[in-house]
C-alpha positions as CSV (number, residue, x, y, z in Angstrom):
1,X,0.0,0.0,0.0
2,X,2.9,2.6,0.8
3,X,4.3,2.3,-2.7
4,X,1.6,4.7,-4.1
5,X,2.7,7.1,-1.5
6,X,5.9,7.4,-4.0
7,X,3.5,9.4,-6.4
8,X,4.9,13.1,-5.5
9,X,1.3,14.3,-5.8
10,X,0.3,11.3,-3.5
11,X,3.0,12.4,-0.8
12,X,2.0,15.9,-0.5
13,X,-1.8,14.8,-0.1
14,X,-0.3,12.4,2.6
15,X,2.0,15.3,4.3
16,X,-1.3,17.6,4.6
17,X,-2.7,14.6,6.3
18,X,0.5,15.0,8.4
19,X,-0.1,18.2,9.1
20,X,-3.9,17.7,9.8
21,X,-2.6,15.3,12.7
22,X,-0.6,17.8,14.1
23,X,-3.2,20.3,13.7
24,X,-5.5,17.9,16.1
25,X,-3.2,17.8,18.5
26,X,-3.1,21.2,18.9
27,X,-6.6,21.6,18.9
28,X,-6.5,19.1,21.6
29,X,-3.9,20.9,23.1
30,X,-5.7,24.1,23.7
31,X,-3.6,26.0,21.3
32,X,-5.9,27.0,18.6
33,X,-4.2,29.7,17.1
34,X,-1.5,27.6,16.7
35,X,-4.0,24.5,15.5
36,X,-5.6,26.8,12.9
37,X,-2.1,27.7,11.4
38,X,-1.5,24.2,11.4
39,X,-4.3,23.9,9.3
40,X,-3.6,26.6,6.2
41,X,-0.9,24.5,5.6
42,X,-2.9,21.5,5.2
43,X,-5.5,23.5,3.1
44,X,-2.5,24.5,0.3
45,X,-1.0,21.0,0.3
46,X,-4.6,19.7,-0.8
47,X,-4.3,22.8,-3.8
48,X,-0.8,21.8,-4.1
49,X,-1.9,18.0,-4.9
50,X,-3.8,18.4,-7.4
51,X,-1.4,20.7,-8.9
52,X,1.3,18.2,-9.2
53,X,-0.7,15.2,-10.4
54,X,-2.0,17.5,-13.3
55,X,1.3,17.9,-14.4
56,X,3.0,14.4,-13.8
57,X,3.4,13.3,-17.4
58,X,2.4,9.4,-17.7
59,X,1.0,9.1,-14.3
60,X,-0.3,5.8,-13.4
61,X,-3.6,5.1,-13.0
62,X,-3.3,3.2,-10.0
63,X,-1.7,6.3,-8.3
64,X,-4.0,8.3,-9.6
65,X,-7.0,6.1,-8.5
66,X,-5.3,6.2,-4.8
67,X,-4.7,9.8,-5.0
68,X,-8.3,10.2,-5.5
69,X,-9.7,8.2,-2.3
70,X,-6.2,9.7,-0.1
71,X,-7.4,13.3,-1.2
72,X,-11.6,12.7,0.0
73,X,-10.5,11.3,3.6
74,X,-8.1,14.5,3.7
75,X,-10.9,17.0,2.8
76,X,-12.8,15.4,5.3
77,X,-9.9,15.6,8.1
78,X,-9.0,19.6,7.5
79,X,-12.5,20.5,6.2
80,X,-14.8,19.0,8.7
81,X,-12.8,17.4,11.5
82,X,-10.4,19.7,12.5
83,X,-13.1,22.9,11.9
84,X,-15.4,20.6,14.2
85,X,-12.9,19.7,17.1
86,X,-12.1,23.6,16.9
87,X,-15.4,24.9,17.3
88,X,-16.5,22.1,20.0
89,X,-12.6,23.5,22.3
90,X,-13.6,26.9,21.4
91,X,-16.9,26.5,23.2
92,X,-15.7,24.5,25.6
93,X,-17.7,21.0,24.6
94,X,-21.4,23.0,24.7
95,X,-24.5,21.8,23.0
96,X,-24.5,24.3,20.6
97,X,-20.8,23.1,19.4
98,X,-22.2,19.7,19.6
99,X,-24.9,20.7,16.9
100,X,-22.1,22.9,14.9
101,X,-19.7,20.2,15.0
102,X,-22.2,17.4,14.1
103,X,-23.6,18.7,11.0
104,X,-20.7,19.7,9.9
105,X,-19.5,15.9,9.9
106,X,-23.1,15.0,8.7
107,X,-22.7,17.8,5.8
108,X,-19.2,16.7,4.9
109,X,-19.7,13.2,4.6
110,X,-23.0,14.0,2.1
111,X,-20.7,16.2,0.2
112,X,-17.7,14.5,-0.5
113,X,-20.1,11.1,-0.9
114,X,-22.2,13.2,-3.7
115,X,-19.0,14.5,-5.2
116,X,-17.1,10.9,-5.6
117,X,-20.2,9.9,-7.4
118,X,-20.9,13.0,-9.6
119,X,-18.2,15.1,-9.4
120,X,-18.3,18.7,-10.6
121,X,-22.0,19.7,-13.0
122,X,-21.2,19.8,-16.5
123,X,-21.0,23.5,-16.1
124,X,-17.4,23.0,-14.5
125,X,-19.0,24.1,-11.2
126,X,-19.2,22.6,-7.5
127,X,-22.3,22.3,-6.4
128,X,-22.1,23.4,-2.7
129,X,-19.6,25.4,-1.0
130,X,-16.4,22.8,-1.5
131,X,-14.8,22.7,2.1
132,X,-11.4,24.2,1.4
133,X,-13.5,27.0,2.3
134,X,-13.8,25.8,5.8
135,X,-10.6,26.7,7.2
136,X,-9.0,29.8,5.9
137,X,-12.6,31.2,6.8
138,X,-12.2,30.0,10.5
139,X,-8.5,31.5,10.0
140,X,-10.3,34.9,9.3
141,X,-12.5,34.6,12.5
142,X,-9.5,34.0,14.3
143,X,-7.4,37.1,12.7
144,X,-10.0,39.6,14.5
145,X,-10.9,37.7,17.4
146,X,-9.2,40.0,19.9
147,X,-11.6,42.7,18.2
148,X,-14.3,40.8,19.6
149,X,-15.8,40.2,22.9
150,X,-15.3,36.3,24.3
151,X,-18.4,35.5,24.4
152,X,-20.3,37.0,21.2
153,X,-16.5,35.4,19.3
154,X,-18.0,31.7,20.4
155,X,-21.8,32.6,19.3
156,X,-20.4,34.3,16.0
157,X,-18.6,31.4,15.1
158,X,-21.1,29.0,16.1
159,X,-23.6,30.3,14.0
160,X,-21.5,31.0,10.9
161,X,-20.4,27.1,10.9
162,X,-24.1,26.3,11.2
163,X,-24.9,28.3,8.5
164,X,-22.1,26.8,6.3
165,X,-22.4,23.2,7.5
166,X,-25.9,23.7,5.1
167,X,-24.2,25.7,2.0
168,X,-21.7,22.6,1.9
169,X,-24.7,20.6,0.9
170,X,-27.3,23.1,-0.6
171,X,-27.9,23.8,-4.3
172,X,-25.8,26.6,-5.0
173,X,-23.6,26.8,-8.0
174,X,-19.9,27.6,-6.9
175,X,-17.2,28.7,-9.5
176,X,-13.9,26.0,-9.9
177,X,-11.4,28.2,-8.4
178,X,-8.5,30.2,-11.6
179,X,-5.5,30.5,-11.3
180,X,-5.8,34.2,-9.5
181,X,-8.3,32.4,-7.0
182,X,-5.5,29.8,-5.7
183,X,-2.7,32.2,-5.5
184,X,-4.9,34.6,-3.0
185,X,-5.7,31.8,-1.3
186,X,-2.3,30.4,-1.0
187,X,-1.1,33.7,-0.4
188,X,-3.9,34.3,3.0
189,X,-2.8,31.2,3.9
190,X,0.9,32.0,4.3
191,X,0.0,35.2,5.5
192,X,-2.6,34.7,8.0
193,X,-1.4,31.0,9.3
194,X,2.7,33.3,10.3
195,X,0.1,36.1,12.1
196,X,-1.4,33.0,14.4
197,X,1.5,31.1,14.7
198,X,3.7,34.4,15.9
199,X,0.7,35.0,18.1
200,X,1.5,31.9,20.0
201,X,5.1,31.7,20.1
């Protein structure tokens, strides 16, 4: 089984699952700046993945068949699971977290189930909000959280995770991210997961 991990675009999909791990464990931790920075790094080896097997000339299909499945249980790890464990630390293990955190699982699982099956609509679209989106947005909360009271921080969140946990699996039309799209995305990422990080350190 470790032989398709050989694949270069296999290996980074397996170092974001890496870095999903050590992500948890910070979450765990109690250091969620830190978990959350973690994260964005996770988020741009999934764009990074994809990038590399498109241009891996003769690929195997085998490898590519593997990278497929390795990439959906790493979508689900940084997109749901970590945002999940976050929110549930975050509110210190309320009910409220409890419903955030389980539709999100619920939502993710429907998503990247419909998506395996169906993929993208013929328009080249997602339908859904994908959840790469999940992180850098919880990044962004994080950013102004000293801006914010404690307490409304936790509700804000809460809510916003709710809300999203149901545009992962409604029927909206969401653009393929361009070339422009990734690269702001990478670039927040680098940006906004050193901001966290030097927060904690």
């Amino acid at each position: 089984m470790l032989k398709y991990l050989w694949d270069p675009a296999n290996a980074i999909t397996a170092l974001g699952l890496l870095l999903s791990s050590v992500s948890l464990f910070l979450v765990l931790s109690d250091h969620l700046d830190l978990a959350v920075a973690t994260a964005l790094w996770a988020v741009l080896s999934d764009h990074l993945d994809g990038v590399v097997a498109g241009r891996t000339k003769n690929r195997d299909s085998h490898f590519a068949r593997m990278g497929k499945s390795l990439d959906g249980f790493g979508d689900m790890i940084y997109g749901a699971v970590l945002p999940a464990t976050i929110v549930i630390q975050l509110s210190q293990a309320s009910l409220a977290a409890l419903a955030t955190a389980s539709a999100l699982l619920m939502a993710a699982a429907i998503r990247l189930s419909y998506f395996a099956n169906f993929g993208k609509l013929p328009d080249g679209r997602f339908l859904g909000v994908p959840l790469s989106y999940d992180m850098p947005l919880l990044a962004l909360f994080f950013l102004v959280k000293p801006l914010i009271p404690p307490e409304a921080f936790t509700a804000i969140v809460n809510v916003c995770f709710l809300l999203l946990a149901g545009a992962h699996v409604a029927s909206l039309r969401v653009p393929s991210p361009n070339t422009a799209m990734y690269a702001g995305i990478s670039i927040f990422a680098v940006a906004a997961s050193a901001v966290l990080a030097g927060r904690s350190l």
